[in-house]
C-alpha positions in Angstrom: 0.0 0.0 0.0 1.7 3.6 -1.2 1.7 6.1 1.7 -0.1 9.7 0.8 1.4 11.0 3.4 3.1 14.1 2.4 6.7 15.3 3.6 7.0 18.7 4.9 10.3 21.1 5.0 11.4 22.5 7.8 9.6 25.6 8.5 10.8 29.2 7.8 13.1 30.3 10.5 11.9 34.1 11.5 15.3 34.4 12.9 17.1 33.8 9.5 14.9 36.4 8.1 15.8 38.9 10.1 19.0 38.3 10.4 19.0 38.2 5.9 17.8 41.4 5.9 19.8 43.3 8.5 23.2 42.4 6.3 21.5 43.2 2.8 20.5 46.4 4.6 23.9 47.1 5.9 25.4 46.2 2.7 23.2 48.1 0.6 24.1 51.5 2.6 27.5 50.6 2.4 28.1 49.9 -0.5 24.9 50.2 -3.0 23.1 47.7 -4.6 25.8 46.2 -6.4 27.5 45.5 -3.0 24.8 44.3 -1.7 24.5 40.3 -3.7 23.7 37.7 -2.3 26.9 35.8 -2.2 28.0 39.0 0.6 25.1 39.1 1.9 24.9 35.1 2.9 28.3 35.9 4.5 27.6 38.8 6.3 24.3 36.7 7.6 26.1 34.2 8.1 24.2 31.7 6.2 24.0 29.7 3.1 23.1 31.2 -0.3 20.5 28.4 -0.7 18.9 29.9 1.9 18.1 33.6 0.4 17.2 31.6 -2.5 14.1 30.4 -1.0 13.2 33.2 0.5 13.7 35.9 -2.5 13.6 35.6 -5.9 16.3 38.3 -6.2 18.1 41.1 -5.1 16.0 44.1 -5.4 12.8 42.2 -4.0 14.9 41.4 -0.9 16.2 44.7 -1.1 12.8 46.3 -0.8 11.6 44.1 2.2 14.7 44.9 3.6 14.2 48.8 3.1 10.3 48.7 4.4 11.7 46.6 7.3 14.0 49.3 8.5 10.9 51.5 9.2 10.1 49.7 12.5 6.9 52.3 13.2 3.6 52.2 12.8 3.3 52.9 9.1 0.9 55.6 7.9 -1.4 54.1 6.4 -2.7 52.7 9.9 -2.8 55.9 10.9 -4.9 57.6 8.9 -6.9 54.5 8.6 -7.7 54.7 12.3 -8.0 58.5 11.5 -12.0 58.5 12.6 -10.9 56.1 16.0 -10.3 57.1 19.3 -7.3 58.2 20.4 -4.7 61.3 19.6 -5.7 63.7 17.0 -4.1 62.6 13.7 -1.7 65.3 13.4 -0.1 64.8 16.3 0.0 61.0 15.6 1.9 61.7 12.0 4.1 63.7 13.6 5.1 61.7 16.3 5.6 59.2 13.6 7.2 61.3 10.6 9.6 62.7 13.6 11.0 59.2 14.1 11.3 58.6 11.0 12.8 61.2 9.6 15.0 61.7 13.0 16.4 58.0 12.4 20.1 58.6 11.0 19.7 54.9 9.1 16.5 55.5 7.5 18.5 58.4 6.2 21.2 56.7 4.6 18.6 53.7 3.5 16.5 57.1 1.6 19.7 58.3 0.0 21.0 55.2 -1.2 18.0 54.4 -2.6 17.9 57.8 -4.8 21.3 57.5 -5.4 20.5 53.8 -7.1 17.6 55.0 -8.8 20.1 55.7 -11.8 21.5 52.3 -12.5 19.1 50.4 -10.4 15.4 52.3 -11.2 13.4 49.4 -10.7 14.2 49.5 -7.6 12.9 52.6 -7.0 9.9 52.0 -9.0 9.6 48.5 -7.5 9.5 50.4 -3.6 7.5 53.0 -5.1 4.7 50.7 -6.2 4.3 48.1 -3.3 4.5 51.1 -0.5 4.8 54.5 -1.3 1.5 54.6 -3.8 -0.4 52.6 -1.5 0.0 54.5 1.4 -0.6 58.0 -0.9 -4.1 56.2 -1.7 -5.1 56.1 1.9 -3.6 59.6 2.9 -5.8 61.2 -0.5 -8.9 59.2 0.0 -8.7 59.9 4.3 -8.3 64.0 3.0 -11.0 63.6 0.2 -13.2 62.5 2.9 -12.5 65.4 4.8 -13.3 67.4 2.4 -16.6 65.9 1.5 -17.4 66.4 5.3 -16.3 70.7 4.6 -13.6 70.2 6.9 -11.6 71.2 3.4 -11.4 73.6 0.7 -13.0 72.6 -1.7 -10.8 73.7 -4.5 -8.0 72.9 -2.6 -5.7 70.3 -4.8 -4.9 67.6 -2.7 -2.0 66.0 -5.0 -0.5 69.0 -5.1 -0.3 69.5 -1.1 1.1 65.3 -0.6 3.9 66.5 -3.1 5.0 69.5 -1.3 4.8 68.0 2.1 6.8 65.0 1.1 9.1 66.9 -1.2 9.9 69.6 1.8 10.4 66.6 4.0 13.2 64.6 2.1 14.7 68.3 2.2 14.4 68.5 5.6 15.7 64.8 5.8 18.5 64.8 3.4 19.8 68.4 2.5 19.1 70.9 5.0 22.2 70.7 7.4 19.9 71.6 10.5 18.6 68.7 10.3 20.8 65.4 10.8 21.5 64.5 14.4 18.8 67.2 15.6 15.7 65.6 16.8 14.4 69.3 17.7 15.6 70.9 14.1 13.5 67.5 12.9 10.6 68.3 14.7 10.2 72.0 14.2 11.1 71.8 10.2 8.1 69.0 10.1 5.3 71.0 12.2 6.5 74.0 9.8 5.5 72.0 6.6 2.8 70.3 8.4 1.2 73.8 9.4 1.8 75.6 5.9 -0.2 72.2 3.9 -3.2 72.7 6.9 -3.2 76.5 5.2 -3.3 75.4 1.8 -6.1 72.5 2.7 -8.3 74.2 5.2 -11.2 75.9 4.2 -11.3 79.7 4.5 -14.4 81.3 5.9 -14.0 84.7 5.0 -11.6 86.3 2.2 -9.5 89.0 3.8 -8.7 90.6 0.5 -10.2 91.4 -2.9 -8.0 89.8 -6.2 -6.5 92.6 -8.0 -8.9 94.1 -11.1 -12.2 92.6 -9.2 -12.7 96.0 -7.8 -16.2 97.4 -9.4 -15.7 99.6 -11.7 -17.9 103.0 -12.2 
């Protein structure tokens, strides 16, 4: 009689994991993405090359996990998920957030390598771009769309416009603007500056204080 019994592999060690992508992240600030194969990468881990095999098909996809991994906070799409629960207004929870992030000296070099690779390497950039930042931009415009349905917004206010400003004057703040490494309070007042000036552009105005030049009525 033939057995049906299936055999089973030994299961995925966490451990390894974690370990895999701590030395592809190292490697990959270190030295790019070219530094950062798998054959260094299993040696830095220290383990086999079979096993990254299993786990990633290549490079850039471990890469990517590797880069998403290294932002160990709540990610923002929870948080403006949540943004009708209980609990801390939302601003003050993306800040709290965006201030870690943007305060963590590795996520800075992980941000600029990743620019920097964009050249030779765009589908990594593209690839990162796709699988996180666009669907976290989903959430953040539909969660502001909503607020603007609800006339907490103005309504000709252009959403898109605001998300690219805000993150565009944080990646200065983060990458450029001397201030800012190594200064948790530089980090935190250059954020709740760019956070305040997008609530201007977004909020909805009661009242115009001033009359456009040529509407005056002529007589």
């Amino acid at each position: 009689m033939t057995s049906t019994r299936r055999t089973r592999g030994r299961p995925r060690d966490p451990e390894a994991d974690e370990q895999i992508m701590r030395a592809a992240l190292e490697l990959f600030v270190e030295r790019g993405v070219e530094g950062a194969n798998f054959e260094q990468i299993a040696k830095r881990a220290g383990v086999a090359k079979v096993t990254i095999y299993r786990r990633w098909s290549s490079k850039e996809e471990l890469l990517i996990q590797a880069i998403e991994q290294a932002r160990t906070l709540v990610p923002e799409e929870e948080i403006w998920a949540a943004a009708d629960a209980q609990g801390p207004p939302l601003d003050e929870r993306l800040m709290d957030s965006w201030e870690r992030t943007f305060g963590d000296t590795r996520f800075r070099a992980v941000l600029a390598q990743l620019i920097g690779s964009s050249i030779g390497y765009p589908s990594l950039l593209a690839a990162y771009r796709e699988q996180y930042i666009l669907p976290r931009r989903r959430v953040i415009h539909a969660a502001l769309e909503r607020a603007r349905r609800e006339g907490r917004l103005a309504e000709e206010a252009d959403i898109d416009a605001v998300l690219d400003m805000v993150v565009g004057a944080a990646m200065y703040r983060m990458l450029i603007d001397p201030a800012s490494p190594g200064d948790p309070d530089a980090t935190s007042r250059g954020l709740a500056d760019i956070v305040c000036q997008a609530e201007r552009l977004l909020r909805r105005t009661e009242h115009r204080t001033a009359t456009p030049p040529g509407a005056e009525e002529q007589t």
